[in-house]
KEMAR-784860 format. One record per residue (C-alpha): x, y, z; residue in three letters. Coordinates in pm, whole numbers, plus 50000, padded with zeros to 5 digits. Layout:
XYZala;...
This chain:
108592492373735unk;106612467273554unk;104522480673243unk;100482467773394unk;102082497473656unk;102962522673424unk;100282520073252unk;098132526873565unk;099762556973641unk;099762568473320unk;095762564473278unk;095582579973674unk;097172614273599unk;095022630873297unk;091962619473562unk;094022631073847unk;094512668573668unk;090992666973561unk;090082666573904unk;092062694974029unk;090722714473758unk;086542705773796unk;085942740873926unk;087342754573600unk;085182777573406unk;083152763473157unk;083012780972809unk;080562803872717unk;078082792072460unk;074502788372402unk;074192783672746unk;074592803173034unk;078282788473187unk;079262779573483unk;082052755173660unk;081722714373543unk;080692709273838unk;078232734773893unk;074442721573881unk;072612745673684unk;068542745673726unk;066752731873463unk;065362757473181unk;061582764873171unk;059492741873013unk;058282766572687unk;054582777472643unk;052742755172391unk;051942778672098unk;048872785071983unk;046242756071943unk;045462754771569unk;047202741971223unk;050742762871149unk;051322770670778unk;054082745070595unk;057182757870518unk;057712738270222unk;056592710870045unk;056212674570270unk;056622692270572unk;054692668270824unk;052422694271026unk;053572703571370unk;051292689871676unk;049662722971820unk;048782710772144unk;050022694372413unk;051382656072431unk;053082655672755unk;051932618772912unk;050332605772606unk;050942571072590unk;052812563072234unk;054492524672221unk;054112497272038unk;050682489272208unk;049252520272209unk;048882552472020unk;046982580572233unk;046902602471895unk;044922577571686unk;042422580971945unk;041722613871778unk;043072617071472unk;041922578871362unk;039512576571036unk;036762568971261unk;037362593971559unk;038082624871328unk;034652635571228unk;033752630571615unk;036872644371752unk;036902674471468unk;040852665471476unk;042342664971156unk;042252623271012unk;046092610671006unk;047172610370573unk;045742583970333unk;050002585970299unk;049892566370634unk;047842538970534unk;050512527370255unk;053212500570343unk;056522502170171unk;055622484669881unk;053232513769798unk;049932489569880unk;046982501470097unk;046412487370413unk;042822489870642unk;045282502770949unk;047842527470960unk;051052509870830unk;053662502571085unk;056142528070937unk;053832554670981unk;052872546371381unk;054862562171561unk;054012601171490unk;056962614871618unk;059262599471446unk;058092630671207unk;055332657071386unk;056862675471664unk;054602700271959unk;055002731571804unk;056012755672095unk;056772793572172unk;060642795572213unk;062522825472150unk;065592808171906unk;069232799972047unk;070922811671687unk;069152833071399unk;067272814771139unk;067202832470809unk;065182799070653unk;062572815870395unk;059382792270276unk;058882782969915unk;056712806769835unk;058532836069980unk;061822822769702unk;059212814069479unk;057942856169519unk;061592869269526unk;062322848269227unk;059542865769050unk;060552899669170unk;064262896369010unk;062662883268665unk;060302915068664unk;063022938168781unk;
């Protein structure tokens, strides 16, 4: 048998097993399981918490979005949030303006626009919604260590 052969068969039996096996259970997880080759529906698209600023949970957190920003158009020729939060539609919108932070290019110089680094606002602000977690969180905000760290000193 020549060896372009061998190899063939050799790269056709792992798939050929594979397939047998696609009805094999999948593991259990964080998911629900199921079979690979079982479609599962598509999970529930979570609630949007509720509108309003969410307190930082520590220092240079960028604020979450509390609203909505399914279809908003964000590319390099337009950005639907500066239509709100801009320096000239904030005090008409009554949307929090975008960071002076925003306006500085990497050099550390001021710009008149928002710098290019800082345009695309998800890069770092995410919709803040109302999802029950997949794995516990035990993360505790600066000022709760900053309280407990107090609490051992007077104890």
């Amino acid at each position: 048998m020549n060896r372009s052969l061998m190899t063939c068969l050799l790269f056709l039996l792992p798939v050929a097993a594979f397939a047998e096996n696609f009805s094999a259970p999948a593991p259990e997880g964080l998911r629900p399981a199921g079979t690979l080759g079982t479609v599962m529906p598509a999970p529930k698209i979570a609630d949007q918490a509720k509108p309003g600023r969410q307190v930082r949970l520590y220092p240079e957190q960028p604020p979450v979005i509390p609203h909505s920003i399914r279809d908003y158009q964000l590319d390099r020729f337009f950005n639907k949030c500066l239509s709100c939060h801009s320096r000239v539609m904030s005090p008409d919108t009554g949307a929090p303006m975008i960071s002076i932070t925003h306006f500085s290019n990497q050099d550390g110089q001021t710009l008149a626009a928002v710098s290019p680094r800082r345009y695309f606002c998800t890069q770092c602000h995410v919709p803040q919604h109302d999802v029950t977690p997949l794995v516990e969180n035990n993360f505790l905000d600066v000022e709760e260590v900053l309280r407990r760290s107090m609490q051992k000193e007077t104890d």
